[in-house]
C-alpha positions as CSV (number, residue, x, y, z in Angstrom):
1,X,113.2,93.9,80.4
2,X,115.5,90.8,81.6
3,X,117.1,92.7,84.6
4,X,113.7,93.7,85.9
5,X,112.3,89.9,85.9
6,X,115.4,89.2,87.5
7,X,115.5,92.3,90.3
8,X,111.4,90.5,91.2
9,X,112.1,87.2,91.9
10,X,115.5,87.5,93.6
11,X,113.1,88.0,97.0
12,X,112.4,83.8,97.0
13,X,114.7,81.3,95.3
14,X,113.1,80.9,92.2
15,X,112.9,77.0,92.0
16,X,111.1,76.5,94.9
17,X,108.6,80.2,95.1
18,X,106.5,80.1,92.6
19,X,105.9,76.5,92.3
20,X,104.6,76.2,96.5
21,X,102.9,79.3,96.1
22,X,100.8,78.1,93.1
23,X,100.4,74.5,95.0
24,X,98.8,76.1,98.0
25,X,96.5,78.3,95.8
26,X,95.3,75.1,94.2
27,X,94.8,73.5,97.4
28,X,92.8,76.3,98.7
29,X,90.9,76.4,95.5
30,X,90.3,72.9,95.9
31,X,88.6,73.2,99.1
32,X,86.7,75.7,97.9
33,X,85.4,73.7,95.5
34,X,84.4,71.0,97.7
35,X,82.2,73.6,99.5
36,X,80.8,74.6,96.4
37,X,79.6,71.2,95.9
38,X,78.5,70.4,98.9
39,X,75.9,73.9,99.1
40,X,74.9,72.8,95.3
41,X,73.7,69.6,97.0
42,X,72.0,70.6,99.7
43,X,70.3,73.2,97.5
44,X,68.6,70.3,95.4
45,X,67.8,69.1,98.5
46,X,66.3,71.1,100.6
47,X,62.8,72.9,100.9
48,X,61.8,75.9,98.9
49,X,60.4,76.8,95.7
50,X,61.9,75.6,92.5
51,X,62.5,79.0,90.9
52,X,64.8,80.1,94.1
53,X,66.7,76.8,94.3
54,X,67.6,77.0,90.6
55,X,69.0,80.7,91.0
56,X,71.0,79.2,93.8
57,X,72.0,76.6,92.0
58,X,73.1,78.6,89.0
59,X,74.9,80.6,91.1
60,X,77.1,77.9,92.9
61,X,77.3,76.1,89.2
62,X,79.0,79.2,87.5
63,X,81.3,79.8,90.9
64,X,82.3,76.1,90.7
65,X,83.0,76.6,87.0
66,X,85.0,79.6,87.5
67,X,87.3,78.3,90.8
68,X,87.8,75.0,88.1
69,X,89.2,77.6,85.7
70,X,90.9,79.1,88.3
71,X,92.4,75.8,89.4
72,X,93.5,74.3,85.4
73,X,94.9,77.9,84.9
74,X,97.2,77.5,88.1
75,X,98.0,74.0,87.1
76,X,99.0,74.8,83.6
77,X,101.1,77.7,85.1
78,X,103.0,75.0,87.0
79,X,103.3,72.6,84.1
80,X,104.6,74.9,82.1
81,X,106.6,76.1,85.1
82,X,108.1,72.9,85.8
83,X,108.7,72.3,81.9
84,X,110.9,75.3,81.7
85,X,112.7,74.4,84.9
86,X,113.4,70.9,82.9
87,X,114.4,72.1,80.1
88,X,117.0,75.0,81.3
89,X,118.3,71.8,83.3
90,X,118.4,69.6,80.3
91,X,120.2,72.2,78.2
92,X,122.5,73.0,80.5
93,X,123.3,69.1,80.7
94,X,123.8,68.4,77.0
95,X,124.3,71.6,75.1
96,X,125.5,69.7,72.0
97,X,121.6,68.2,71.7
98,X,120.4,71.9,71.1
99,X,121.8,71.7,67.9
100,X,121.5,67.9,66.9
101,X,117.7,68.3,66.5
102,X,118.1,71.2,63.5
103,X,120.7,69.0,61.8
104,X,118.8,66.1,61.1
105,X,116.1,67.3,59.1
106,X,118.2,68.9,56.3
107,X,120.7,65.7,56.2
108,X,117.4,64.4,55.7
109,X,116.1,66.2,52.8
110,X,120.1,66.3,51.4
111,X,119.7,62.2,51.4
112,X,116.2,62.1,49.5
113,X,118.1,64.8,47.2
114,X,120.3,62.4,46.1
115,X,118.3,59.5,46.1
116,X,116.1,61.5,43.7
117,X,119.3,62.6,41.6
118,X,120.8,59.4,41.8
């Protein structure tokens, strides 16, 4: 499973691939968006009768919904993209914290132990 997630992104660095790709997706998305709103406007305001313009608008207000999703999905991907990234740097950096955070709570619950016992 490992080596074939490794065989994929070997194409583009990894660091840099994903992370533009994803930022000219939102930026595209964004755009889209922005045209989106614009027809929703000039739908409410322009001529015709009320039962077509509401369809229309309908229309435009689930696509602008669903290119939002789009967008927060792509953005999350990113986050959560950049947090790995972070943390495979951190833990390379300081190995020894990996561990310090599982010590703590059971010197913890050893002290109140003995404070109980005590």
């Amino acid at each position: 499973m490992a080596g074939m997630q490794v065989s994929s992104t070997s194409s583009s660095s990894p660091a840099a691939g994903p992370s533009r790709a994803t930022a000219s997706q939102i930026a595209q998305l964004q755009k889209q968006l922005q045209s989106l709103t614009k027809d929703l406007k000039e739908v409410a305001n322009s001529d015709g009768d009320a039962k077509t313009k509401q369809q229309k608008q309908e229309l435009l207000q689930a696509q602008i919904m669903a290119v939002q999703a789009q967008i927060e999905a792509l953005q999350r991907a990113q986050q959560q993209a950049q947090l790995e990234k972070t943390q495979a740097r951190q833990s390379e950096a300081h190995p020894e914290d990996e561990a310090a955070p599982r010590r703590t709570p059971a010197l913890d619950t050893l002290g109140a132990q003995i404070d109980t016992y005590a």
